[in-house]
N, C-alpha and C positions, 0 to 999 in steps of 0.2 A: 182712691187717690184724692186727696182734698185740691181743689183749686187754688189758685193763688190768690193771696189777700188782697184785695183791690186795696190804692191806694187810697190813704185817712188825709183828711183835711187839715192842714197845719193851723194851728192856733190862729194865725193871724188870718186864715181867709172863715175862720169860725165865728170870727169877729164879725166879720161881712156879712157873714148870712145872719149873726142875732140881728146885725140893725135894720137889715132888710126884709125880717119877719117883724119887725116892730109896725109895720105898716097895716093901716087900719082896712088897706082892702083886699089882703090873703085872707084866705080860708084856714079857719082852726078845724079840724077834721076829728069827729069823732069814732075811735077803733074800738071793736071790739074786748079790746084786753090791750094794756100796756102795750106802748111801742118799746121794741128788743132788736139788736143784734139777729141779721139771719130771719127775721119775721117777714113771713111775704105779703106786700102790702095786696089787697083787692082790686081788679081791675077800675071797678066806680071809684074809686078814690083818685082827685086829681093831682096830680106831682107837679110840683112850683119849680121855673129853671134857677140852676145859679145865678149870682148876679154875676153880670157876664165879666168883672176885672178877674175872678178868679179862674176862670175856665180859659182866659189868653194865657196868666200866669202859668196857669196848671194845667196844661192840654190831657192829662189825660182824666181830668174829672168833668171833662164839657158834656160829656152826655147826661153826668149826674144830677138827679132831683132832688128836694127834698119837700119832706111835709110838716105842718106844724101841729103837735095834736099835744093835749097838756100843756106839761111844763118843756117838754123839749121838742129840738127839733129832727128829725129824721132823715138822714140821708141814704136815697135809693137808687141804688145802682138800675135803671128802666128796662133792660132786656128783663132781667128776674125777676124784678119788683121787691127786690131784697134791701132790706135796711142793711147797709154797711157802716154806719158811723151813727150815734147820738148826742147833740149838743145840746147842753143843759140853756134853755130861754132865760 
């Protein structure tokens, strides 16, 4: 039985998080292989919070992290450590 798709970040709060990755004191995180869909990130790897306007907007993405490694950015649902979403930087 497959779970249900967590919900995706609408464009406009994708926006939020490029400009808030644009900041020169996150961590670019280097993985082993591409970040993908469904990839489970490694417990040593730190996950960055939302910026917080979108987690009031969108309660149900306030637990959601994300990482920045490459050219995009990776959004991980924290229980699993699963990439659910990738926005291009």
């Amino acid at each position: 039985m497959e779970s249900p798709t967590p919900p995706v970040l609408p464009p406009e709060k994708q926006t939020l998080i490029r400009e808030q990755a644009k900041r020169q004191d996150l961590p670019v995180v280097q993985l082993s292989e591409p970040a993908r869909i469904d990839m489970i990130i490694p417990e040593e790897v730190e996950l960055i919070a939302l910026p917080q306007d979108i987690t009031t907007e969108t309660p149900t993405t306030t637990s959601y992290r994300y990482l920045i490694t490459g050219d995009v950015i990776a959004v991980v649902e924290p229980q699993s450590r699963k990439v659910i979403q990738l926005i291009t930087r």
